[in-house]
PDB file of N, CA, C and O in Angstrom:
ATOM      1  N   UNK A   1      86.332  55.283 -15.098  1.00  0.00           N
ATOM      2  CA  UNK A   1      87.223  56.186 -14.413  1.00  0.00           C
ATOM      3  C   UNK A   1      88.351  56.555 -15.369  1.00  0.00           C
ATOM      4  O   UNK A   1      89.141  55.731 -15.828  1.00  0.00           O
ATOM      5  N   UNK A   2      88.359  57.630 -15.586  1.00  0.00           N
ATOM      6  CA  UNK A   2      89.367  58.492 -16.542  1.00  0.00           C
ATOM      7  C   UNK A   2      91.113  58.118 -15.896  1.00  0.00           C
ATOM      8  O   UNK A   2      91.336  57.751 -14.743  1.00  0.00           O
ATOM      9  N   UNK A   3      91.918  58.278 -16.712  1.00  0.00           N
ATOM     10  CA  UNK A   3      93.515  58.428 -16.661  1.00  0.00           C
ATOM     11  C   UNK A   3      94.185  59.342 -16.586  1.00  0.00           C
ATOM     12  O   UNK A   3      93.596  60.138 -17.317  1.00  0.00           O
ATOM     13  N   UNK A   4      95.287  59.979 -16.104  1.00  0.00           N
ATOM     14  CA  UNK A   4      95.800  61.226 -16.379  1.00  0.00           C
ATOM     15  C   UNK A   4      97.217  60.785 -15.988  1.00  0.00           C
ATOM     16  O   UNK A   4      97.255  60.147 -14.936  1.00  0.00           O
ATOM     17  N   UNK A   5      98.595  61.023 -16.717  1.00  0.00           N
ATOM     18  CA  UNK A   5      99.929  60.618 -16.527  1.00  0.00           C
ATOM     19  C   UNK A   5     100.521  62.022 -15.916  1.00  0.00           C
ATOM     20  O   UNK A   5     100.097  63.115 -16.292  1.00  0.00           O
ATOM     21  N   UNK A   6     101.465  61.876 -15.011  1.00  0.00           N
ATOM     22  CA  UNK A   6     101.646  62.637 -14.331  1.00  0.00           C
ATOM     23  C   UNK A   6     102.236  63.936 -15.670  1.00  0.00           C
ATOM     24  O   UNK A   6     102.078  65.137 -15.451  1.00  0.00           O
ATOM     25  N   UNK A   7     102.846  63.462 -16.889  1.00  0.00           N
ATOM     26  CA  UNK A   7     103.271  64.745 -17.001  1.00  0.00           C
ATOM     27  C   UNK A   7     101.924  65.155 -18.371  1.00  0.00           C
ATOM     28  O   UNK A   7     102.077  65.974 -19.277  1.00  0.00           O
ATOM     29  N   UNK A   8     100.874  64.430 -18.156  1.00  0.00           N
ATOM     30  CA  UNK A   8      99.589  65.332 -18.848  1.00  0.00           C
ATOM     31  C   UNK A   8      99.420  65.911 -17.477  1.00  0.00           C
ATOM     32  O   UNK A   8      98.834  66.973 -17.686  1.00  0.00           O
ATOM     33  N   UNK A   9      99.645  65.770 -15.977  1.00  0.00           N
ATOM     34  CA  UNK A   9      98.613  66.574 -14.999  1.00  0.00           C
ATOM     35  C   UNK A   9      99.112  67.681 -15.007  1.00  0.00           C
ATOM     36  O   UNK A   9      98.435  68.669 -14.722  1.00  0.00           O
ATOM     37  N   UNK A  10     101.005  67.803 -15.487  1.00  0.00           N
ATOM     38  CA  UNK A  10     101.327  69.163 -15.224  1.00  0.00           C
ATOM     39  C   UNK A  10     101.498  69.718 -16.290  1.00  0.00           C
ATOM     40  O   UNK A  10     102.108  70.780 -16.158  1.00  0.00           O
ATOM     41  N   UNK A  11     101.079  69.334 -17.860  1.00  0.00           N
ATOM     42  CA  UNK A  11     100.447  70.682 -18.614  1.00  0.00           C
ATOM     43  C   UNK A  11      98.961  70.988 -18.326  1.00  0.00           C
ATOM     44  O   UNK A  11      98.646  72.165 -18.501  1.00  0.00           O
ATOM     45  N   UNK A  12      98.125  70.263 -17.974  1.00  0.00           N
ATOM     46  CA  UNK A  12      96.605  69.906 -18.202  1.00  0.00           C
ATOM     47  C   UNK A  12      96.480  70.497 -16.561  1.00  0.00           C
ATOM     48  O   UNK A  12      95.287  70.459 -16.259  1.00  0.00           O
ATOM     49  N   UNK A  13      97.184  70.944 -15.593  1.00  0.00           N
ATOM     50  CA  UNK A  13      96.615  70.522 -14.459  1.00  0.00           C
ATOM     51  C   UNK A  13      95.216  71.408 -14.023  1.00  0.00           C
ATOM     52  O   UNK A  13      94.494  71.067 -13.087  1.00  0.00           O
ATOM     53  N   UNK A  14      95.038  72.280 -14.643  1.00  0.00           N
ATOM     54  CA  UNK A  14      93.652  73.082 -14.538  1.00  0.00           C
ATOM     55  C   UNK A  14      92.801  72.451 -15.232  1.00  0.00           C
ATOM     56  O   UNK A  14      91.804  72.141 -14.580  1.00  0.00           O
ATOM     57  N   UNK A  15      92.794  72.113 -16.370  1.00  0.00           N
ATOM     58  CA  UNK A  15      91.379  71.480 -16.615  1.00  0.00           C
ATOM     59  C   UNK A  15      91.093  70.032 -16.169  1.00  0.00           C
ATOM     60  O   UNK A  15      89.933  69.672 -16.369  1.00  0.00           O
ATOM     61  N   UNK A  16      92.078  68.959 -15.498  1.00  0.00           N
ATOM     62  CA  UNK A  16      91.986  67.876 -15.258  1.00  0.00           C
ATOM     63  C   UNK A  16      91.133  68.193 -13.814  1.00  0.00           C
ATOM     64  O   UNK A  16      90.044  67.671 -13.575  1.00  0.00           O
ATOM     65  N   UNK A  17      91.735  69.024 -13.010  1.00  0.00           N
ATOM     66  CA  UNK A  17      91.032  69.224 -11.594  1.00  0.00           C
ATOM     67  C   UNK A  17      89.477  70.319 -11.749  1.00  0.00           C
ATOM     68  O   UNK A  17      88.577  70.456 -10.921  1.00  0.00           O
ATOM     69  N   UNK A  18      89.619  70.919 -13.028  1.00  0.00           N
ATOM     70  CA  UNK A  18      88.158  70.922 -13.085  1.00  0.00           C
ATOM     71  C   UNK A  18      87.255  70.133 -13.199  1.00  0.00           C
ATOM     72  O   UNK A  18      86.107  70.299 -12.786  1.00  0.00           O
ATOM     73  N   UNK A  19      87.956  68.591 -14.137  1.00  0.00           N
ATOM     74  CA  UNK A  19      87.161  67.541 -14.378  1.00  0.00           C
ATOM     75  C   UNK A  19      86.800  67.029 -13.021  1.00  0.00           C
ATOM     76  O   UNK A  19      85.658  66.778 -12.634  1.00  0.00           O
ATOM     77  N   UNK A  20      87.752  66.923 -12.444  1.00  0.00           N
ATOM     78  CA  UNK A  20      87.426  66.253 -10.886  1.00  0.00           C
ATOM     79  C   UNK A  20      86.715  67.009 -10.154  1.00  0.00           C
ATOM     80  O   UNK A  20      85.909  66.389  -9.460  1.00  0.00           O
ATOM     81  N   UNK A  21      86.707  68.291 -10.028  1.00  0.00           N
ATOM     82  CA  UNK A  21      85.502  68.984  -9.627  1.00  0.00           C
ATOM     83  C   UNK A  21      84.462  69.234 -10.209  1.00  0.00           C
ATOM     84  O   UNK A  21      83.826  70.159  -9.703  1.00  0.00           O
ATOM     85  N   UNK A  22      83.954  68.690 -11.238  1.00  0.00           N
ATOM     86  CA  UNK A  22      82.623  68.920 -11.764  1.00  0.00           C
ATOM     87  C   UNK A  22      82.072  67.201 -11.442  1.00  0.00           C
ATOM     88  O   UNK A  22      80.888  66.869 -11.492  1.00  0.00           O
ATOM     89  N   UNK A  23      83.321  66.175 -11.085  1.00  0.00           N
ATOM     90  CA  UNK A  23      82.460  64.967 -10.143  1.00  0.00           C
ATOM     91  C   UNK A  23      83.340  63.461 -11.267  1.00  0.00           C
ATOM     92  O   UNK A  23      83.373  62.237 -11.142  1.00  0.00           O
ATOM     93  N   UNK A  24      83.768  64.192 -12.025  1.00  0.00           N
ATOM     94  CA  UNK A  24      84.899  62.664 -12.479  1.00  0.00           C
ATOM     95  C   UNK A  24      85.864  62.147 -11.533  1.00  0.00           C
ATOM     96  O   UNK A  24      86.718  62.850 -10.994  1.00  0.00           O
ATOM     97  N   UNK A  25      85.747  61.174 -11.383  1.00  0.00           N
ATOM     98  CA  UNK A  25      87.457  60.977 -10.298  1.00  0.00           C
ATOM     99  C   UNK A  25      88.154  59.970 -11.822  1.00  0.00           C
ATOM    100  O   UNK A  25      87.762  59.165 -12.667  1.00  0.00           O
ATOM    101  N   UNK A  26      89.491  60.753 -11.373  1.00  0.00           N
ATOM    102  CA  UNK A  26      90.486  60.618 -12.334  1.00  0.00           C
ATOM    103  C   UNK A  26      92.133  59.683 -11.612  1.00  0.00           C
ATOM    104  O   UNK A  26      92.637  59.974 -10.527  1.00  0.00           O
ATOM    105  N   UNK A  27      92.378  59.179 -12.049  1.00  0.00           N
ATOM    106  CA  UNK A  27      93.331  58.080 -11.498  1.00  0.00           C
ATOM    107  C   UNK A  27      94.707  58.734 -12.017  1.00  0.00           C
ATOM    108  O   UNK A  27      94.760  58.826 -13.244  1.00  0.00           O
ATOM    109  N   UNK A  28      95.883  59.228 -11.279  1.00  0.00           N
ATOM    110  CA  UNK A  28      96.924  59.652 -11.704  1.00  0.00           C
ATOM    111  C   UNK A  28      98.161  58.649 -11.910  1.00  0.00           C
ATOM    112  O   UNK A  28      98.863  58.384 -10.934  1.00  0.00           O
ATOM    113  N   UNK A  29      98.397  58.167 -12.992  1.00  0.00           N
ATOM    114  CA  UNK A  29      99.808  57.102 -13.327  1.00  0.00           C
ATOM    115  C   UNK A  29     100.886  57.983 -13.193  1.00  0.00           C
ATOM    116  O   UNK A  29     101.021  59.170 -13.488  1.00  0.00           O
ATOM    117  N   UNK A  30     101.984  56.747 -12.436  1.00  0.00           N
ATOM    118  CA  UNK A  30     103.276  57.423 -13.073  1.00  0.00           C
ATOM    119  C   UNK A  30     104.206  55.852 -13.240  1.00  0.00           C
ATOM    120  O   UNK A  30     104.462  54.878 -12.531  1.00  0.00           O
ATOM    121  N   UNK A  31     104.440  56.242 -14.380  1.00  0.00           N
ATOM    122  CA  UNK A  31     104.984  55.183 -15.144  1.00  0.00           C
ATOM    123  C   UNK A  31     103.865  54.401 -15.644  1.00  0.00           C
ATOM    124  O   UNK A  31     104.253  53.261 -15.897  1.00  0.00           O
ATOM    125  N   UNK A  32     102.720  54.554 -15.866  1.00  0.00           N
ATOM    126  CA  UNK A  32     101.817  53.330 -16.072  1.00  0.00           C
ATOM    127  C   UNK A  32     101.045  52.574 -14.570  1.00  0.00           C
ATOM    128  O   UNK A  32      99.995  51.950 -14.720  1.00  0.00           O
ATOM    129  N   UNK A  33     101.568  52.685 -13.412  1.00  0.00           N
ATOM    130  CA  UNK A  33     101.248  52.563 -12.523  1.00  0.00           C
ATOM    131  C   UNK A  33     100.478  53.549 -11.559  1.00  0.00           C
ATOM    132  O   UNK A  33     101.017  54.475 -10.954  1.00  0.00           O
ATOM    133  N   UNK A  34      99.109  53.208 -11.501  1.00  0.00           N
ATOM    134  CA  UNK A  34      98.276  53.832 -10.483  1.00  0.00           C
ATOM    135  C   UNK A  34      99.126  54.426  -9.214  1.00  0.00           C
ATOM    136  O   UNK A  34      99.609  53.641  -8.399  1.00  0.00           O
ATOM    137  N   UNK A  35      99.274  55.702  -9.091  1.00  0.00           N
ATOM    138  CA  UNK A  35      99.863  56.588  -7.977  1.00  0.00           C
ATOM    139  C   UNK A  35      99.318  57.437  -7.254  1.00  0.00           C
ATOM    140  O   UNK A  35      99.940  57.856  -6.278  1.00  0.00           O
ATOM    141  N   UNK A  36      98.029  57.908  -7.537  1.00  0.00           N
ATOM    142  CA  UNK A  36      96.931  58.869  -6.857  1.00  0.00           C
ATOM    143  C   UNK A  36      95.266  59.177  -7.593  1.00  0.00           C
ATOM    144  O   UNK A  36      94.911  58.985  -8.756  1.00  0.00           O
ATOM    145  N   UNK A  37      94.700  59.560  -6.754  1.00  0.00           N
ATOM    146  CA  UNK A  37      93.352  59.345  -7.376  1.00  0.00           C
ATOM    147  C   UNK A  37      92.945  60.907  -7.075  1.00  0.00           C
ATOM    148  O   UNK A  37      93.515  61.490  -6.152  1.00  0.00           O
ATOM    149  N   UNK A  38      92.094  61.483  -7.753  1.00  0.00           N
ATOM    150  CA  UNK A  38      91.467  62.732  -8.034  1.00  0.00           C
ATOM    151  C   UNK A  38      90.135  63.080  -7.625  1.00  0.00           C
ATOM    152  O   UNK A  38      89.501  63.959  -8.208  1.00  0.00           O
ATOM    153  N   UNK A  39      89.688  62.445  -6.670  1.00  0.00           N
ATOM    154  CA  UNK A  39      88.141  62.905  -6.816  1.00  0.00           C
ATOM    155  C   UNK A  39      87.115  64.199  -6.022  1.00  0.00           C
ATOM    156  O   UNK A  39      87.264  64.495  -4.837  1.00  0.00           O
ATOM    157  N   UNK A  40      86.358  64.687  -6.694  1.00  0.00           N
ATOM    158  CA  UNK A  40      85.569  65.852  -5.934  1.00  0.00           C
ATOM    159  C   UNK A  40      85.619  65.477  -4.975  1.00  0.00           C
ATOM    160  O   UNK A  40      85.831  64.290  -4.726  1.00  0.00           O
ATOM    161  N   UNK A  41      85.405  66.534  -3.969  1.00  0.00           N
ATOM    162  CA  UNK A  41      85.581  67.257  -2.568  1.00  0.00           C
ATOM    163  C   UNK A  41      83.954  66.611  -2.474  1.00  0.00           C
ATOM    164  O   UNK A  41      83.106  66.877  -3.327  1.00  0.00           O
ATOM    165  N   UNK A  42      83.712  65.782  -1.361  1.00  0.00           N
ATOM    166  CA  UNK A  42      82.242  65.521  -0.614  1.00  0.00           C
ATOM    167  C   UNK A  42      81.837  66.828  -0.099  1.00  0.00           C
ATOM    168  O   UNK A  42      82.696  67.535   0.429  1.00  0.00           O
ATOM    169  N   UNK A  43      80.598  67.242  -0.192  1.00  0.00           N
ATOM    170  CA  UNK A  43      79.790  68.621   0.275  1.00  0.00           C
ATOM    171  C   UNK A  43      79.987  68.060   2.211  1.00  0.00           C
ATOM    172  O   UNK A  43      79.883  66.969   2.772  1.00  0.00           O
ATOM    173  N   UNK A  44      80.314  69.498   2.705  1.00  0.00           N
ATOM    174  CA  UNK A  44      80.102  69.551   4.070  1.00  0.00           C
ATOM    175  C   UNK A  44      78.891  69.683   4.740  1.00  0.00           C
ATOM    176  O   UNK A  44      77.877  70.274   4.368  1.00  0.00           O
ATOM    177  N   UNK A  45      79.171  68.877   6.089  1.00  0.00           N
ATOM    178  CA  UNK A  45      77.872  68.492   6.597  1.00  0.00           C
ATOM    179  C   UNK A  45      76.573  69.626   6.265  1.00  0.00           C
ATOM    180  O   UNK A  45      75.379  69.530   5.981  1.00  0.00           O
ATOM    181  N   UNK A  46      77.583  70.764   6.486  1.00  0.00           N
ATOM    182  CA  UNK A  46      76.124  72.040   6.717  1.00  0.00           C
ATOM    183  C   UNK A  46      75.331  72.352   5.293  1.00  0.00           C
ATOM    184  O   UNK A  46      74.231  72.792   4.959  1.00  0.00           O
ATOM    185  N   UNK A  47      76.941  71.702   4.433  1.00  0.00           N
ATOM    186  CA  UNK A  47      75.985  72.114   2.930  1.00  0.00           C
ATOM    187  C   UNK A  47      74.712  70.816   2.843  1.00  0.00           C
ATOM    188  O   UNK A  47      73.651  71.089   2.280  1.00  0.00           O
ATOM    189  N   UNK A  48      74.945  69.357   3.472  1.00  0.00           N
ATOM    190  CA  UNK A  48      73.916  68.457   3.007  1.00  0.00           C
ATOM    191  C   UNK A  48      72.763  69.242   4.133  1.00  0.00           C
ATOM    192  O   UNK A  48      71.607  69.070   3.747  1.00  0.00           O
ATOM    193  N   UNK A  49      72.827  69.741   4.926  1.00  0.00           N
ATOM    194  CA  UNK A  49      72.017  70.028   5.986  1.00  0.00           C
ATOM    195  C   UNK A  49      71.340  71.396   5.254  1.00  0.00           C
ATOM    196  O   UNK A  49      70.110  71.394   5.207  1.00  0.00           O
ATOM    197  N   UNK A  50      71.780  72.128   4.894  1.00  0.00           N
ATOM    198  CA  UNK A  50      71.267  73.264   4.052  1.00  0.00           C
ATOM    199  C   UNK A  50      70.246  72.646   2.767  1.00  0.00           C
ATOM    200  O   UNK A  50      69.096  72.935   2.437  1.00  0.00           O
ATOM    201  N   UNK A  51      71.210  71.701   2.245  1.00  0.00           N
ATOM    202  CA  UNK A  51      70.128  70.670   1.074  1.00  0.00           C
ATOM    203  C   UNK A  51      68.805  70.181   1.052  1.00  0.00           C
ATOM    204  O   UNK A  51      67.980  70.163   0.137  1.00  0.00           O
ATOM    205  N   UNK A  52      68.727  69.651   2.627  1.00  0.00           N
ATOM    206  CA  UNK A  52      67.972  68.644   2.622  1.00  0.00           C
ATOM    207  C   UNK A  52      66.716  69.665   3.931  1.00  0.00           C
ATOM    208  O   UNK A  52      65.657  69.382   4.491  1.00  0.00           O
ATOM    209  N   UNK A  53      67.459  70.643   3.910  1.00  0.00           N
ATOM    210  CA  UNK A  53      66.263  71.611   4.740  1.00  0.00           C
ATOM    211  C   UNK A  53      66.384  71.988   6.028  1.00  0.00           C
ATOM    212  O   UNK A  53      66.115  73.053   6.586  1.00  0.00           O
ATOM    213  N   UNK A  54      66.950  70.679   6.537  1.00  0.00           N
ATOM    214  CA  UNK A  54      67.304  70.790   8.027  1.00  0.00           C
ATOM    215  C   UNK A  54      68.096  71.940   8.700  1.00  0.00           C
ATOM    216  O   UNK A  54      68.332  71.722   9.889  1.00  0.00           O
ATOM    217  N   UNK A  55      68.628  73.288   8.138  1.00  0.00           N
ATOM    218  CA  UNK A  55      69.403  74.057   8.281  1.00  0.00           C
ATOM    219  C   UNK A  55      68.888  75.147   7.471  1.00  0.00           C
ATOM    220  O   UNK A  55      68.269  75.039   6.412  1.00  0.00           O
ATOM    221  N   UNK A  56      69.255  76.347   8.165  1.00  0.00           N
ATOM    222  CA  UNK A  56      68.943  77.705   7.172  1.00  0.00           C
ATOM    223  C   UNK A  56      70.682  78.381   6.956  1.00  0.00           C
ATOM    224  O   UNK A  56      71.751  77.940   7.378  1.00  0.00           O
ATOM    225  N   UNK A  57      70.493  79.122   6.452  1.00  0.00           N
ATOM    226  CA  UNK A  57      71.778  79.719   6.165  1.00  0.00           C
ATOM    227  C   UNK A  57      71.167  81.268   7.499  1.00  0.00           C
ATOM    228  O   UNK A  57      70.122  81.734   7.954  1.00  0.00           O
ATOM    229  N   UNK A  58      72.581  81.473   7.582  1.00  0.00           N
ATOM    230  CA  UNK A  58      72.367  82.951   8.236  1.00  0.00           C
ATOM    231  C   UNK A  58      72.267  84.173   7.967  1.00  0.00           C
ATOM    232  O   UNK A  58      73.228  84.712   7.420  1.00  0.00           O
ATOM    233  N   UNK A  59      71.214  84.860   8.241  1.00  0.00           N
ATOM    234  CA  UNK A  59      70.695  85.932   7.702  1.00  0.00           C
ATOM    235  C   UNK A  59      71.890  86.922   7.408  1.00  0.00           C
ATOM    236  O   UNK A  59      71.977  87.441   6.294  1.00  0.00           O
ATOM    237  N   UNK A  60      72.897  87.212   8.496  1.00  0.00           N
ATOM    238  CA  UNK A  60      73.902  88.038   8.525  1.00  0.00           C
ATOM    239  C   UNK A  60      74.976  87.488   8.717  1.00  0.00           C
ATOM    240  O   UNK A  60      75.148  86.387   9.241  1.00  0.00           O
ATOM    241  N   UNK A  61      75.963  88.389   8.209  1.00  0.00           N
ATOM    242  CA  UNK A  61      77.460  88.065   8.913  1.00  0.00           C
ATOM    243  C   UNK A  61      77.678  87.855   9.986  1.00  0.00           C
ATOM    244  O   UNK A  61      76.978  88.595  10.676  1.00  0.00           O
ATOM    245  N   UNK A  62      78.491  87.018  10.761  1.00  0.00           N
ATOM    246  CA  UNK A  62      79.458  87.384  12.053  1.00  0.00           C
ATOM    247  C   UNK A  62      79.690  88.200  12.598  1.00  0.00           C
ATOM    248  O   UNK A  62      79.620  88.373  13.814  1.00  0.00           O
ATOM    249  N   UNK A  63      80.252  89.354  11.210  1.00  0.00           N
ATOM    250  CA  UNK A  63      81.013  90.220  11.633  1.00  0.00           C
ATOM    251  C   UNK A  63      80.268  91.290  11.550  1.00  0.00           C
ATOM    252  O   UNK A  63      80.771  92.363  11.884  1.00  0.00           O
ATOM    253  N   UNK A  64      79.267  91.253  11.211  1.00  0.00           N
ATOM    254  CA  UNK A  64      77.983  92.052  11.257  1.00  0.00           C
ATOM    255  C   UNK A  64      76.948  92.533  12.554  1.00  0.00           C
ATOM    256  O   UNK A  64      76.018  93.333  12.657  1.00  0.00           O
ATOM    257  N   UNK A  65      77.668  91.559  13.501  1.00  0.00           N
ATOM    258  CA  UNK A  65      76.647  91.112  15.032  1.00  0.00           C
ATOM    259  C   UNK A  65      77.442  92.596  15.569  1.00  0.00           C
ATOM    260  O   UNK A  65      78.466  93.125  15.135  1.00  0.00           O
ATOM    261  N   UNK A  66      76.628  92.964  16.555  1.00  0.00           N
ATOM    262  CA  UNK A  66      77.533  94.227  17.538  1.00  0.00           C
ATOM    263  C   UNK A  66      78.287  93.419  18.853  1.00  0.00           C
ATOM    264  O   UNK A  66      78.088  92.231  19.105  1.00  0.00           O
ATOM    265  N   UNK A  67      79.127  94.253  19.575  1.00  0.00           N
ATOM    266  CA  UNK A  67      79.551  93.615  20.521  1.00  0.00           C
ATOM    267  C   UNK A  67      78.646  94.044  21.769  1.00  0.00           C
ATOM    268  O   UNK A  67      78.142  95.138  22.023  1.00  0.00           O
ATOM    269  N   UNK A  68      78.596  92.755  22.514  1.00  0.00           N
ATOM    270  CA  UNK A  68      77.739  92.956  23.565  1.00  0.00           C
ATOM    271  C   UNK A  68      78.561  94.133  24.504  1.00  0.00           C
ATOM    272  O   UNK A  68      79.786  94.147  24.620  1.00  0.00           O
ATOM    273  N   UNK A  69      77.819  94.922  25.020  1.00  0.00           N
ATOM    274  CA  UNK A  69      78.346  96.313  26.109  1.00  0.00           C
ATOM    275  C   UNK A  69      78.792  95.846  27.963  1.00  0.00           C
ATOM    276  O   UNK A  69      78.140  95.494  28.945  1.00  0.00           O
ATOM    277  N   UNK A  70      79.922  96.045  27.729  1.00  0.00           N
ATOM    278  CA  UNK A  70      80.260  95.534  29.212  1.00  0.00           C
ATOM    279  C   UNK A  70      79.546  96.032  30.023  1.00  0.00           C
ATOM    280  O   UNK A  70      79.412  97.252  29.932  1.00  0.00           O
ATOM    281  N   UNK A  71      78.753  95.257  31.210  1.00  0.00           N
ATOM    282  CA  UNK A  71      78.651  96.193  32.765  1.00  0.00           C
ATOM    283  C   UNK A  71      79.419  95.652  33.662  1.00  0.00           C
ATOM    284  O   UNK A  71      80.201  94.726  33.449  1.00  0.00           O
ATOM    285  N   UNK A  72      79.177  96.364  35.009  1.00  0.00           N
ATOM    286  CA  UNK A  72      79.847  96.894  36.150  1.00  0.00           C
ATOM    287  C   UNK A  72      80.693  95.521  36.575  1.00  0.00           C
ATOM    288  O   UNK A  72      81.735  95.488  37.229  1.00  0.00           O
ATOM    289  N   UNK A  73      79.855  94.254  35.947  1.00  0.00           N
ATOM    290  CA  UNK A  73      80.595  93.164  36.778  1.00  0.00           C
ATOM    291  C   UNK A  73      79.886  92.441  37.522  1.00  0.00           C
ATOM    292  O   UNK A  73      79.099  92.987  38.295  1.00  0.00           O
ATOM    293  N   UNK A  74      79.983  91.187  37.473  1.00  0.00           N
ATOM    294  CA  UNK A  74      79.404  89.718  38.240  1.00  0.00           C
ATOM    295  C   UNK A  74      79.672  90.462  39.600  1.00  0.00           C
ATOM    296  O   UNK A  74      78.681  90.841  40.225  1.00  0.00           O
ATOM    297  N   UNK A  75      81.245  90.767  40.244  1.00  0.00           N
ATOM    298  CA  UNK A  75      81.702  90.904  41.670  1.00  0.00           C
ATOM    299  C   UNK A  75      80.931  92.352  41.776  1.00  0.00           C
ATOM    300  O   UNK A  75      80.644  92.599  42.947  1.00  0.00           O
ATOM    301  N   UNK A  76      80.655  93.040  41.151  1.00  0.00           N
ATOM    302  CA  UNK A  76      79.862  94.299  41.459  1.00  0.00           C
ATOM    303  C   UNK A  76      78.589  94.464  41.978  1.00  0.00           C
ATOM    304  O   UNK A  76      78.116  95.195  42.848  1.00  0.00           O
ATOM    305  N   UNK A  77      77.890  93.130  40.821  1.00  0.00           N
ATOM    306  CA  UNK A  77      76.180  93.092  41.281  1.00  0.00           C
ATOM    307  C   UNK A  77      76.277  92.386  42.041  1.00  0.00           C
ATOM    308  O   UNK A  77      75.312  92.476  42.800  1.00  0.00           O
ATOM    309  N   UNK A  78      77.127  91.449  42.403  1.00  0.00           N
ATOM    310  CA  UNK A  78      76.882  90.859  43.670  1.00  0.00           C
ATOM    311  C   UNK A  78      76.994  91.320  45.370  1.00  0.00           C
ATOM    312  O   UNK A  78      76.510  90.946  46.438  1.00  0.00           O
ATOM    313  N   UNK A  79      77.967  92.389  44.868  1.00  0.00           N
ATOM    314  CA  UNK A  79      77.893  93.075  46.322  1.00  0.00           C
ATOM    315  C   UNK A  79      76.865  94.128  46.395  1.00  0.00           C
ATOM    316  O   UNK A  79      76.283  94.471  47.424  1.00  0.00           O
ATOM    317  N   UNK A  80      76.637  94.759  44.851  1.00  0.00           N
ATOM    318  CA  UNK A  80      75.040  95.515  45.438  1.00  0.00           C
ATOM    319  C   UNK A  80      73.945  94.728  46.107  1.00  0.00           C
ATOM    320  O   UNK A  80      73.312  95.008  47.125  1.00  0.00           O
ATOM    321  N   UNK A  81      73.855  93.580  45.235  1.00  0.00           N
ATOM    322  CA  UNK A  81      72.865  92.445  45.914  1.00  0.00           C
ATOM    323  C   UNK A  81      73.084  92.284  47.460  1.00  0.00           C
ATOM    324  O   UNK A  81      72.225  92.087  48.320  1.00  0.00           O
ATOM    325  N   UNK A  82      74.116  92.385  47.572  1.00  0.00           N
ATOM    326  CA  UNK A  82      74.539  91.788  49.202  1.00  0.00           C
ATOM    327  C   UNK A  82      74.258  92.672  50.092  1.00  0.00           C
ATOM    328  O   UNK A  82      73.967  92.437  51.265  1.00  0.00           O
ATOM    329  N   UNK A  83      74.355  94.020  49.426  1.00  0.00           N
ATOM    330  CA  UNK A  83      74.209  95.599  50.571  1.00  0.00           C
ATOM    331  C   UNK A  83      72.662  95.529  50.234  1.00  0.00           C
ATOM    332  O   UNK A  83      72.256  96.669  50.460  1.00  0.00           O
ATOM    333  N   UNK A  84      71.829  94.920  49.899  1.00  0.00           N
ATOM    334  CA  UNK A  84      70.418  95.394  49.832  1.00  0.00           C
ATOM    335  C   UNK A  84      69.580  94.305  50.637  1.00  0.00           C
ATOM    336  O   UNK A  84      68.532  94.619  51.201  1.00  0.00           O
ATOM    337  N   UNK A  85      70.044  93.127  50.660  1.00  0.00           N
ATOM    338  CA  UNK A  85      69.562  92.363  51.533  1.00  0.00           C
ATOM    339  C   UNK A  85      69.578  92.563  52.820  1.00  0.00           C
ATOM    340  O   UNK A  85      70.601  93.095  53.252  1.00  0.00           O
ATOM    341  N   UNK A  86      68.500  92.219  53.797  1.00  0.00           N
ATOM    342  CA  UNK A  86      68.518  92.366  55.556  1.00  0.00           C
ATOM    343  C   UNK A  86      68.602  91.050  56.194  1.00  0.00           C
ATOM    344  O   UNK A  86      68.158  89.954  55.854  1.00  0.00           O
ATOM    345  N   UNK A  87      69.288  91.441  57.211  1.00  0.00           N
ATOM    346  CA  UNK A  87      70.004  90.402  57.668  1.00  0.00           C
ATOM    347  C   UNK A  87      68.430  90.041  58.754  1.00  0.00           C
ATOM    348  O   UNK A  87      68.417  89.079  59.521  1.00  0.00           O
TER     349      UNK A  87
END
């Protein structure tokens, strides 16, 4: 596990957190003393689920779907329903 002193993180701090994102975890000192740790981001559930097959990705956007078209209304068809029935 790599080292990084706090004032290498703040000239270095882009390529140190690339290191940690390409999967090094890096231990941050200050003073010589262990103060924080660096490590890649764990893949989200959907990405291991996408991995391992169990999941597809979606064909389209969200924002791509249309909006469903309002009708007349639950209280509407229900009273047509009601005027068509015989008593």
């Amino acid at each position: 596990m790599a080292t990084a002193g706090i004032r290498e993180l703040k000239q270095n701090a882009s390529a140190i957190v690339a290191r940690a994102a390409a999967g090094e975890s890096i231990t941050v000192t200050d003073r010589g003393r262990a103060a924080a740790r660096l490590t890649p981001l764990e893949k989200t559930t959907i990405d291991r689920l996408y991995a391992a097959g169990l999941a597809t990705p979606p064909r389209r956007s969200f924002a791509d779907l249309e909006m469903p078209t309002r009708s007349a209304g639950l209280s509407a068809a229900l009273a047509t329903m009601r005027g068509e029935e015989r008593y």
